[in-house]
C-alpha positions in Angstrom: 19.8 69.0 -73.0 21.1 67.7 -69.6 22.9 70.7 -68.9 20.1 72.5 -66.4 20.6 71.0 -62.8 17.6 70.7 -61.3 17.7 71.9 -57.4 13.9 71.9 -56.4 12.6 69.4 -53.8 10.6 67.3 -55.6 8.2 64.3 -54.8 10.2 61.2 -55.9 13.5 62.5 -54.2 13.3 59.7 -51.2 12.7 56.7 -53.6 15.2 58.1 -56.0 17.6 58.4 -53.3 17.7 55.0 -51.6 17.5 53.4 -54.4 20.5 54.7 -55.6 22.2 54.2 -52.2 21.8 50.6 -52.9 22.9 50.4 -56.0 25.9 53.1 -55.1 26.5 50.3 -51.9 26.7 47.9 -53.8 30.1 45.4 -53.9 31.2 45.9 -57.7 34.9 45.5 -58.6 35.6 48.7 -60.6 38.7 50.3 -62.1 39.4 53.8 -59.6 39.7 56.3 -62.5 42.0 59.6 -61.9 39.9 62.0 -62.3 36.4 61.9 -63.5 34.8 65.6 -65.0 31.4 67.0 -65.5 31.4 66.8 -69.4 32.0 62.9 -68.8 28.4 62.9 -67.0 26.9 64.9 -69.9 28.7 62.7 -72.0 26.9 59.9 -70.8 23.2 61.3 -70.4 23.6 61.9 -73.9 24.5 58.5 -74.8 21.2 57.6 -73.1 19.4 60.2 -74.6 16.8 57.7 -76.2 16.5 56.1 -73.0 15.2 59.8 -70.7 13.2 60.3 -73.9 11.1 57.1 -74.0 9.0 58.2 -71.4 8.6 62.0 -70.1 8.9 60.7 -66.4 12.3 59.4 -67.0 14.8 61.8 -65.5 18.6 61.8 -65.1 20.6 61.9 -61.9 24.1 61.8 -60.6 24.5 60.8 -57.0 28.2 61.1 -55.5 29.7 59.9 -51.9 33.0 59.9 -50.7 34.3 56.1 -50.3 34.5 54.8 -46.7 38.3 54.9 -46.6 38.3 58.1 -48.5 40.8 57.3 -51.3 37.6 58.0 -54.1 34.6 59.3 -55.3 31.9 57.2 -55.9 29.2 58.2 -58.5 26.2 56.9 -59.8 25.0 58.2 -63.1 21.2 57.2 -63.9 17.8 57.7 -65.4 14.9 56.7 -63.1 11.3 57.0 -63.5 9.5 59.1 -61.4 5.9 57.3 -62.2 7.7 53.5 -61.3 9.8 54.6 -58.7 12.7 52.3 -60.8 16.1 53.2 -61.7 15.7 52.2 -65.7 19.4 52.5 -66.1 22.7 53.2 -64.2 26.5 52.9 -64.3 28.8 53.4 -61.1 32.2 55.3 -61.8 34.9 55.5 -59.2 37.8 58.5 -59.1 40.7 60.2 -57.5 39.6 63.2 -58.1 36.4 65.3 -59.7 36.5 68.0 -61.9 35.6 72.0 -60.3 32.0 71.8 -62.3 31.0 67.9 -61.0 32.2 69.5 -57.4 29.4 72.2 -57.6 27.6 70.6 -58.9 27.1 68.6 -56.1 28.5 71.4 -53.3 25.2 71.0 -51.3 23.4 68.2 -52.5 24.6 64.1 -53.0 21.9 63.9 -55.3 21.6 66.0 -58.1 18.6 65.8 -61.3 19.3 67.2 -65.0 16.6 67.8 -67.5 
């Protein structure tokens, strides 16, 4: 589970996407973690596992920018739910540095899905 990415176009993808450009824009004071991996974001889908599962049109993302100054990545992990257009639940994680896998992850896409 949560290990598929998930690189089709789909319907949602605009709401998904500014909403989490909000939240990812959003003025939080967070600790800038050295280095932040792709087994951390599985890690923490499967924490929310209960969550995705409650409803089958919950579905997890990771969206990742480069901070304005450049000194971090900013991520947002999250499920959101394609039939509400909300994000159900997120958490925001700043780093120096990604792992290889969370890179390509996201080599051509900010936002990625994982079912």
């Amino acid at each position: 589970m949560f290990g598929n990415i998930i690189k089709t176009a789909l319907s949602f993808f605009p709401t998904l996407f500014i909403a989490a450009k909000e939240f990812l824009s959003s003025n939080q004071q967070l600790p800038v973690l050295e280095i932040f991996t792709f087994d951390e974001v599985i890690a923490w889908f499967k924490i929310k596992v209960n969550i995705k599962a409650s409803d089958s049109d919950n579905i997890a993302f990771t969206l990742f920018s480069k901070s304005d100054n450049h000194n971090y990545y900013e991520i947002i992990l999250g499920i959101f739910n394609k039939r509400t257009n909300q994000i159900i639940d997120s958490e925001k994680v700043l780093a120096k540095q990604i792992d290889e896998k969370l890179a390509n992850a996201h080599q051509n896409n900010d936002l990625v899905l994982y079912e």
